[in-house]
SELOZA-372722 format. One line per 3 residues: their letters; for each residue x, y, z of N, C-alpha, C. Coordinates in steps of 0.1 Angstrom, whole numbers, m for minus. Layout:
N
a) X,Y,Z,X,Y,Z,X,Y,Z  ...
END
This chain:
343
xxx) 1089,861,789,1076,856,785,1076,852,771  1072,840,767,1069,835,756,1058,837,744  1059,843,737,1044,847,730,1043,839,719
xxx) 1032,830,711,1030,823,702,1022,826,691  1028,833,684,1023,842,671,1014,831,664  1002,832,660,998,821,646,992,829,635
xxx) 991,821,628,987,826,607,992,838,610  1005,840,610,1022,851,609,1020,852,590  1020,862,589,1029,864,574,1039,870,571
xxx) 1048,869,565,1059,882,566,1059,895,570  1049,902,564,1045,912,570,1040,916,589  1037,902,590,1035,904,603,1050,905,612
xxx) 1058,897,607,1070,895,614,1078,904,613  1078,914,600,1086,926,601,1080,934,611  1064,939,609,1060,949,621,1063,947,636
xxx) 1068,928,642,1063,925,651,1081,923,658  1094,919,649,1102,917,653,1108,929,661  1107,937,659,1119,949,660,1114,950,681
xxx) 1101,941,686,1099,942,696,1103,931,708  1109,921,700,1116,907,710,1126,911,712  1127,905,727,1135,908,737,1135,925,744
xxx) 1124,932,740,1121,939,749,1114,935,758  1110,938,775,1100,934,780,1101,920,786  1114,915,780,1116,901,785,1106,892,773
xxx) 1105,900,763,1093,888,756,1101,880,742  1098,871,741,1104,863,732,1092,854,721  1093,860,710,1082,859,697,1086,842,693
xxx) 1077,833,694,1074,825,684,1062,828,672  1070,825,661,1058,829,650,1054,814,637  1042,813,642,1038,798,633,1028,806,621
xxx) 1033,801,608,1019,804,597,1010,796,599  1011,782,605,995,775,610,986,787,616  971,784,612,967,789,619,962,781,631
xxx) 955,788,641,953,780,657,940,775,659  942,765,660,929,757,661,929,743,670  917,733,671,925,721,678,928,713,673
xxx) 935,714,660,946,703,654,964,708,659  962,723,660,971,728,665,979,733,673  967,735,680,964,740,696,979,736,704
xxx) 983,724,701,995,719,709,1008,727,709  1009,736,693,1019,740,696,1020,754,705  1010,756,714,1009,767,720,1017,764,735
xxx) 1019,750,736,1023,746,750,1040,750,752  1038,757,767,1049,767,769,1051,779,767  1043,782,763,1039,797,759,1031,804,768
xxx) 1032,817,779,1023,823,784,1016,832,779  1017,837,762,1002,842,758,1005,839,746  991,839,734,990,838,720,987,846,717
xxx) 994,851,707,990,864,697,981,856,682  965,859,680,957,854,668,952,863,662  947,856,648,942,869,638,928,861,636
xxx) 922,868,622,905,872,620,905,854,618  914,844,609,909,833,608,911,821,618  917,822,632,921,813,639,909,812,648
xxx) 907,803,656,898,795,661,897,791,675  894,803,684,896,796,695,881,796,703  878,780,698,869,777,706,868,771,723
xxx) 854,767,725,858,761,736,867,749,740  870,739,730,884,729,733,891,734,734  897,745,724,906,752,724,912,758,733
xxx) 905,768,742,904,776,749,909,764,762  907,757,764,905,745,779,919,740,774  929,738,763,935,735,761,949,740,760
xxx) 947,756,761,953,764,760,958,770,779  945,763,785,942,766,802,951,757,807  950,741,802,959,739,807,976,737,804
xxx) 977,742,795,989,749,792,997,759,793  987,764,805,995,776,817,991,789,807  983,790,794,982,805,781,971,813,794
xxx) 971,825,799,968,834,805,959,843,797  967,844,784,964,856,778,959,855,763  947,858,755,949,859,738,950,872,737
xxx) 961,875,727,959,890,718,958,886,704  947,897,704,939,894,696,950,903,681  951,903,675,956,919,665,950,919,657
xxx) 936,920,658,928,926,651,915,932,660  906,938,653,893,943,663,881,936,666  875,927,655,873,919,659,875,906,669
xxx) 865,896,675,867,889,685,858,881,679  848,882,669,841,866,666,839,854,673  857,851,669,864,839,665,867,831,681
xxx) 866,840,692,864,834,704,858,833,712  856,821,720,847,819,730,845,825,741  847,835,740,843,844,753,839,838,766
xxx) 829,832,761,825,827,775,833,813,782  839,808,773,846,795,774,858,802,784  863,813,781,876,817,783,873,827,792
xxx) 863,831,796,858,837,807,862,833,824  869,841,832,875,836,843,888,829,845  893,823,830,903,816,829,915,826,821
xxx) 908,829,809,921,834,802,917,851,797  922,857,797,919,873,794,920,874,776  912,881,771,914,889,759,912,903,756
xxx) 924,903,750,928,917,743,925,922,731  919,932,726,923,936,710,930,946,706  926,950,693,933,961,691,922,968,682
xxx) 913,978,686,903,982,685,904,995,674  913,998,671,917,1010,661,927,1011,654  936,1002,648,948,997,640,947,1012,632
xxx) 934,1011,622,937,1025,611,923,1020,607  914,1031,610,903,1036,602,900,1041,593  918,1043,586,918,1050,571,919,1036,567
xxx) 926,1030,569,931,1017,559,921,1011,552  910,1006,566,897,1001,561,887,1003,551  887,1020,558,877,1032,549,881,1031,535
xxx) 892,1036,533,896,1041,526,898,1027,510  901,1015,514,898,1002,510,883,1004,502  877,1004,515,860,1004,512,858,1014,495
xxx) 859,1027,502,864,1032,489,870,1028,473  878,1022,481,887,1022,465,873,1014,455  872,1001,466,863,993,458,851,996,456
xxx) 848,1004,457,838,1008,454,840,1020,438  852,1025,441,854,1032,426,858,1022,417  863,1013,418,870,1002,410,857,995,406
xxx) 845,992,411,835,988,408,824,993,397  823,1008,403,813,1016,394,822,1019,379  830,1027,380,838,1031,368,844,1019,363
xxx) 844,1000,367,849,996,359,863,999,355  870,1002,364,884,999,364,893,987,363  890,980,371,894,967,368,890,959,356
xxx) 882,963,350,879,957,332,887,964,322  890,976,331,897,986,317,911,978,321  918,978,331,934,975,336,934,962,327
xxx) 926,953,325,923,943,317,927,943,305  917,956,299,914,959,283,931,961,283  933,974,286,948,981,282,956,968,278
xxx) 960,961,288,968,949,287,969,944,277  957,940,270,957,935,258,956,944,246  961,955,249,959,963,241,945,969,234
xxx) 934,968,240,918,970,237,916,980,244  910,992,233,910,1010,239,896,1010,238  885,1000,232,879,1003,235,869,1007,247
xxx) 861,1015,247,848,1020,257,836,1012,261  831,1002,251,822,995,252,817,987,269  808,987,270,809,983,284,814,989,297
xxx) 820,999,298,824,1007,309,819,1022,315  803,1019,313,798,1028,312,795,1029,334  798,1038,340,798,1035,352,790,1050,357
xxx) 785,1055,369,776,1062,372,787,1073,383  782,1085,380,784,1092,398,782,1092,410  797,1091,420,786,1088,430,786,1100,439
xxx) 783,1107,430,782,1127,438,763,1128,437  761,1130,445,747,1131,445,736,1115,454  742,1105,452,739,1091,458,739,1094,468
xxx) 728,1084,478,726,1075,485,732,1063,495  743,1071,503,749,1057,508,745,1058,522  741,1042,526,737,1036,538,747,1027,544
xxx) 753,1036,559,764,1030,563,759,1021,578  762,1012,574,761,1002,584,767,995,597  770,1008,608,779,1005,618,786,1018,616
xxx) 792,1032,628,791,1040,627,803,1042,641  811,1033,642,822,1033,648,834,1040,643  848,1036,648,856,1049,642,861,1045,626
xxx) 863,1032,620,860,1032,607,851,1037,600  835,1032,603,821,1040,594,821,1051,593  826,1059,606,827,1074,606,836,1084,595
xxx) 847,1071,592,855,1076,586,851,1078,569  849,1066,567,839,1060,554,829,1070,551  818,1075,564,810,1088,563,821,1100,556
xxx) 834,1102,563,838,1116,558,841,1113,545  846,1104,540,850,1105,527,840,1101,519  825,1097,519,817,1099,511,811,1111,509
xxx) 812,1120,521,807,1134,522,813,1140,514  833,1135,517,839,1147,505,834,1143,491  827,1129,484,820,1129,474,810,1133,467
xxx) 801,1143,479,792,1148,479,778,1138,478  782,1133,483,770,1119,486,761,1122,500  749,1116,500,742,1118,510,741,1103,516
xxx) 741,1110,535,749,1096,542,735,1096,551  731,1076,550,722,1071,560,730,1065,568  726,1059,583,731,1053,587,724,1042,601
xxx) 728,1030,601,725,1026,614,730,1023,620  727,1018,631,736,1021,649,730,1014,657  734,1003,662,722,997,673,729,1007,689
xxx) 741,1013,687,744,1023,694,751,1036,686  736,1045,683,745,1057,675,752,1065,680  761,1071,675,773,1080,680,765,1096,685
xxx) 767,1097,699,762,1111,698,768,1125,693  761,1131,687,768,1146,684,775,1141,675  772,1130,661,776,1134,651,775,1134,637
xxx) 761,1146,642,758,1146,628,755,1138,618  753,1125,620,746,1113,612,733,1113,612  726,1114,597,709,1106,602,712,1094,601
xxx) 704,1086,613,703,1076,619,688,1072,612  690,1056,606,675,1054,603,673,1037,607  666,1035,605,659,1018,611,664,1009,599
xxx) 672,996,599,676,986,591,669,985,579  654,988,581,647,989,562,645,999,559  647,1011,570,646,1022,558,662,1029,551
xxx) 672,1022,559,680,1021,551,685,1010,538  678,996,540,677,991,527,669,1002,517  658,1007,523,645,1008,511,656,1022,504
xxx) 661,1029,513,669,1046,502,685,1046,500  687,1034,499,706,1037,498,706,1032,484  713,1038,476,720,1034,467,730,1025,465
xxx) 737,1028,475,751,1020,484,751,1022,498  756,1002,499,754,1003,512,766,996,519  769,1001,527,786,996,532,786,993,546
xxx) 791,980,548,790,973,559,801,976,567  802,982,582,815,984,587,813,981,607  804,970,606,802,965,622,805,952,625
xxx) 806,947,639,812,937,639,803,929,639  810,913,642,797,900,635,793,893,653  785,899,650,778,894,665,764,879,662
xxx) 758,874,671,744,866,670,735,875,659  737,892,665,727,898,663,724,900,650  738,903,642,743,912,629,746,897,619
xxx) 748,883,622,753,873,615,739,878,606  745,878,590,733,876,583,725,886,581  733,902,585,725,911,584,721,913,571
xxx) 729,911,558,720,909,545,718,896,542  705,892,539,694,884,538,685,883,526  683,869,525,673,876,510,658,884,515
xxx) 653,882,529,645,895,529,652,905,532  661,908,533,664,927,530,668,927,522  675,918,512,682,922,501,657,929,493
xxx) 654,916,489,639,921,491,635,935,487  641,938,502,637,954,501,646,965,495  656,961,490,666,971,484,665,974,470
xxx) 668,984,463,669,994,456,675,989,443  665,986,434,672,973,420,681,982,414  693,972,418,706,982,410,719,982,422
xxx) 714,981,434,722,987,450,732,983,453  745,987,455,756,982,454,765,977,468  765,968,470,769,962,485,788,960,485
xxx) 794,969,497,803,967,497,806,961,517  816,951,515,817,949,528,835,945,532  839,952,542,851,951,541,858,953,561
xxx) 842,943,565,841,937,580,842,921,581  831,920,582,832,905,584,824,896,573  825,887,573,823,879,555,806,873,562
xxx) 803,871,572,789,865,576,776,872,580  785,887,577,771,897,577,766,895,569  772,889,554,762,885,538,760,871,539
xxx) 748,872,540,743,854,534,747,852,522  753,849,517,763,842,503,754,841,494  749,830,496,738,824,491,725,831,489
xxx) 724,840,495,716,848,491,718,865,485  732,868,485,742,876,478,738,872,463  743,860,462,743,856,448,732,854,439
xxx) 718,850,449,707,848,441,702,860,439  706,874,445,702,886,443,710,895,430  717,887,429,730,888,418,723,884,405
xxx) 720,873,408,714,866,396,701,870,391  691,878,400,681,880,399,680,895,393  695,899,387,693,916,387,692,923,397
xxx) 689,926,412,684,934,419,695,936,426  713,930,427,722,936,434,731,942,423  732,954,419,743,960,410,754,954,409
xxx) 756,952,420,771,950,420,781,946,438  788,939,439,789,936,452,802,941,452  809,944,463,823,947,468,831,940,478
xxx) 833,926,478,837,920,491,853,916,494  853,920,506,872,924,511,870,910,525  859,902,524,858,894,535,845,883,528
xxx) 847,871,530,835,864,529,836,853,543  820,847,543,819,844,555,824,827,559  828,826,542,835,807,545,852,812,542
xxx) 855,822,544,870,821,541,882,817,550  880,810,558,889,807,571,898,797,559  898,792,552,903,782,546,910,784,536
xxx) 909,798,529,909,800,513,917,814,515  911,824,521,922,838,521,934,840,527  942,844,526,959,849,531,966,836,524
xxx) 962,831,514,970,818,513,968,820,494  983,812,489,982,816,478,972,802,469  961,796,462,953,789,461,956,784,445
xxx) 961,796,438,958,796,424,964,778,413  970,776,424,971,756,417,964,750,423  955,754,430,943,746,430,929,747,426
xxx) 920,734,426,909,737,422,901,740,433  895,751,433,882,758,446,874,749,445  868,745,461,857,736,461,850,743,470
xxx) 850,750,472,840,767,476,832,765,462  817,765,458,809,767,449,810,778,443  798,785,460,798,801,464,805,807,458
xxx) 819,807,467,829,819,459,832,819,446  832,807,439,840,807,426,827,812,418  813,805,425,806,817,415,810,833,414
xxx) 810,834,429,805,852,432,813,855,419  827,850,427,839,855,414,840,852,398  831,848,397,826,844,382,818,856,377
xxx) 811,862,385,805,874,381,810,885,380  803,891,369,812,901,361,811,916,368  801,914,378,796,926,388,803,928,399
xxx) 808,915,405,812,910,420,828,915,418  833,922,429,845,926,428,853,919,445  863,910,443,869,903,454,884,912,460
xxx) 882,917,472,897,913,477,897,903,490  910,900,490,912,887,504,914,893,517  902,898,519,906,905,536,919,909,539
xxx) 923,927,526,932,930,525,933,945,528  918,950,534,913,963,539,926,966,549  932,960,557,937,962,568,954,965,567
xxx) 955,961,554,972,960,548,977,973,542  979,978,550,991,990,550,1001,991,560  1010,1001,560,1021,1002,566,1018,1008,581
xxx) 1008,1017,577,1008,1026,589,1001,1015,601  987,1008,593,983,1003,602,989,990,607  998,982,601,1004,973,603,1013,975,618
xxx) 1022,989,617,1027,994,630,1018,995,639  1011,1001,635,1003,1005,646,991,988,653  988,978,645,989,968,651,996,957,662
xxx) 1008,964,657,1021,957,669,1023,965,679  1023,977,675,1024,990,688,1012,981,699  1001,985,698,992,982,702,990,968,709
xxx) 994,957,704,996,944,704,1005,945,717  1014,948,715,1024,948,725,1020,957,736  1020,967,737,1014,976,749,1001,963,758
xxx) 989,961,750,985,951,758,992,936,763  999,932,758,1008,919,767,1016,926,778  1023,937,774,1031,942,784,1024,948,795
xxx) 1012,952,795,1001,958,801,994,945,814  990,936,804,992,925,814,998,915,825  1011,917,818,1026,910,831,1024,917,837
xxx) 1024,934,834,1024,944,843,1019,946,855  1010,937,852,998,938,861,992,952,860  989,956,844,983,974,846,968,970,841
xxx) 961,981,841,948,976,837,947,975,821  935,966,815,939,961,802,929,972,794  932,982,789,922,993,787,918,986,772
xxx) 923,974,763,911,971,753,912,952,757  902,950,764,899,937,773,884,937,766  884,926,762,870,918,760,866,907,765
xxx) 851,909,769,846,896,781,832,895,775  827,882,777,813,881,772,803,886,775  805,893,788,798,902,796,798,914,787
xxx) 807,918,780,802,931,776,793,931,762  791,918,757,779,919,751,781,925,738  789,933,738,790,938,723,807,947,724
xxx) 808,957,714,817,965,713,815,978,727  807,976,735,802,986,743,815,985,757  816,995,763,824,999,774,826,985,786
xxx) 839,978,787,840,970,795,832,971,810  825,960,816,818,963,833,831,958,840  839,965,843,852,962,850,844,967,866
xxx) 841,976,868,836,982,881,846,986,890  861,991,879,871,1001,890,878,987,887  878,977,882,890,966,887,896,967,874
xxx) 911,961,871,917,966,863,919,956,855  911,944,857,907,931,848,894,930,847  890,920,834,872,918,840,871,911,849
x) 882,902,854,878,892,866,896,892,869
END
C-alpha cells in the first residue's frame, strides 16, 4: 500500500520512517502541502496522510476518488480542514484524537508564564546586556480566575495544571465531562469572571469566532487570551481592536486563523502581507508561536504510533475506532450502529 505524506517536515519523517515496509506500506513524503494545485500528486496512492494546514475540500476530495485514495489520515485531532460531507460514502477518515495532552497543555502554560512575568523581554534585555527591571512588572497567577474553554482530554489537563497554581477554574462544555469536578458556566459568564481564558476546543460552524468583539465586550479590562487550538476561534480583527482599545491584557497565540500560508515555513526574507499578524506581532502584549503546541518527542511518536495503527486498521478491514463522518456532528461518539465503518 502506498501512503502520500503532505506538509512532511523532518520531524515528521523521522517519527514516521522507522514504519515503511512494515504492513506492506510504502511512505511517500511531499512538504507541499495538499490542495487542488496539488492534489495530482496523490495519484497512485491508496491513502493520504494530512496535517492542520492542508485542504481537502470538495474538488479535492472527488479528485482524490477518482484516484482510487480510499482513505485520509488525518495526524492530527482536528478535522476542520475536511469536507466531510464531500467525502462521505466515498472516502473514510481517520484521526488521531490524543497525540499528547501534555504537549498542548503544557504549551498553553508556558505561554502564558512567558506572557505575565515578561520573560521574553527579559531573554531580550540580558542579551544586550540590560539588568534593568523597568517594565517587567507581571502579576500572580495563584489566586486568578481562569476560564477554560473546551474540557476534553487537553482542557482537562490545562485544568490540572492550573489547579497546581492554585487558580480557580471556570469552564465551558457544549458537552461537559461528567464526574469531573469542573464548574461548568454559560459562554458570558465565563467572559464576565475569568481573568484568563484558554481556548482548547475544536473549530466547528458553531465555535468559528467564538471570540468576538461582543464577547470580547463583555470581558474583564486587562483578560488574558491564550489559544493554542485553532486560529478561527479569534476574530483577528477583533483580537486586535480589543488590544488597541486596552481591554485585552494580553494575547497568547500558538494558532491564527489565516495561517495556512505563513506557519511551519521559514518567512523571515520576506515581507508579510498578512496586515493582521504583523500587527498582532507588533504588539508588545501579543505573544506568537507557529502552531508549535504539538512539537515534542513524546507526542510526535505517539502521532505515528497512532497514524499507523489506523491505516493498518483499515486494509485490515478492522474497525476504525478514531473514524470521523459528518454525521457525527461534532467530536461526539461515531453512529456506526455495530458496523465497523461509518458506511
Amino acid at each position: 500500500m502506498k501512503i502520500a505524506f503532505f506538509d512532511t517536515k523532518e520531524y515528521d519523517k523521522k517519527a514516521f520512517e522507522k514504519y515503511e515496509g512494515k504492513n506492506g506500506f510504502t511512505f511517500k513524503f511531499y512538504e507541499t502541502k495538499l490542495n487542488a494545485d496539488t492534489v495530482g500528486l496523490a495519484e497512485g496512492a491508496d491513502a493520504v496522510c494530512v496535517f492542520v494546514n492542508d485542504d481537502v475540500n470538495a474538488a479535492v476530495a472527488e479528485r482524490l476518488y477518482s484516484y482510487g485514495v480510499r482513505l485520509i489520515a488525518l495526524r492530527c485531532a482536528g478535522f476542520n480542514n475536511i469536507d466531510l460531507e464531500a467525502v462521505f460514502g466515498r472516502i473514510h477518515v481517520v484521526r488521531v484524537p490524543a497525540y499528547s495532552p501534555y504537549a498542548v497543555a503544557e504549551h498553553a502554560m508556558a505561554l502564558l508564564l512567558c506572557s505575565v512575568r515578561r520573560l521574553h523581554k527579559a531573554y531580550i534585555r540580558t542579551k544586550d546586556f540590560n539588568f534593568s527591571l523597568n517594565g517587567l512588572t507581571g502579576f500572580d497567577l495563584h489566586g486568578k480566575t481562569v476560564g477554560v474553554v473546551g474540557t476534553g482530554r487537553i482542557g482537562r489537563v490545562f485544568i490540572d495544571i492550573c489547579r497546581g497554581f492554585g487558580m480557580r477554574v471556570i469552564a465551558y462544555d457544549k458537552f461537559p465531562a461528567k464526574d469531573a469536578g469542573i464548574e461548568y458556566v454559560s459562554p458570558e459568564e465565563l467572559f464576565r469572571r475569568s481573568d484568563i481564558i484558554s481556548l482548547h476546543c475544536p473549530l466547528t460552524e458553531e465555535t468559528r469566532h467564538f471570540v468576538n468583539a461582543e464577547s470580547i465586550r463583555q470581558m474583564k479590562k486587562g483578560v488574558v487570551l491564550i489559544n493554542t487550538s485553532r486560529g478561527a476561534l479569534i476574530d483577528s480583527e477583533a483580537l486586535l481592536e480589543g488590544i488597541k482599545a486596552r481591554k485585552i491584557g494580553a494575547a497568547c497565540l500558538d494558532v491564527y486563523e489565516e495561517e495556512s500560508d505563513l506557519f511551519f515555513e521559514d518567512r523571515s526574507g520576506h515581507i508579510l502581507d498578512d496586515d493582521t499578524l504583523a500587527r498582532l506581532i507588533s504588539m508588545p502584549n501579543v505573544l506568537v508561536t507557529s502552531h508549535q503546541a504539538f512539537l515534542t518527542g513524546e507526542a510526535l511518536e505517539n502521532i505515528a504510533e497512532t497514524t499507523v495503527k489506523n491505516i493498518t486498521d483499515f486494509f485490515a478491514g478492522q474497525p476504525l475506532e478514531n473514524e470521523v463522518c459528518y454525521h457525527c456532528g461534532s467530536m461526539t461518539e461515531c453512529r456506526r450502529n455495530g458496523r465497523k465503518k461509518c458506511f
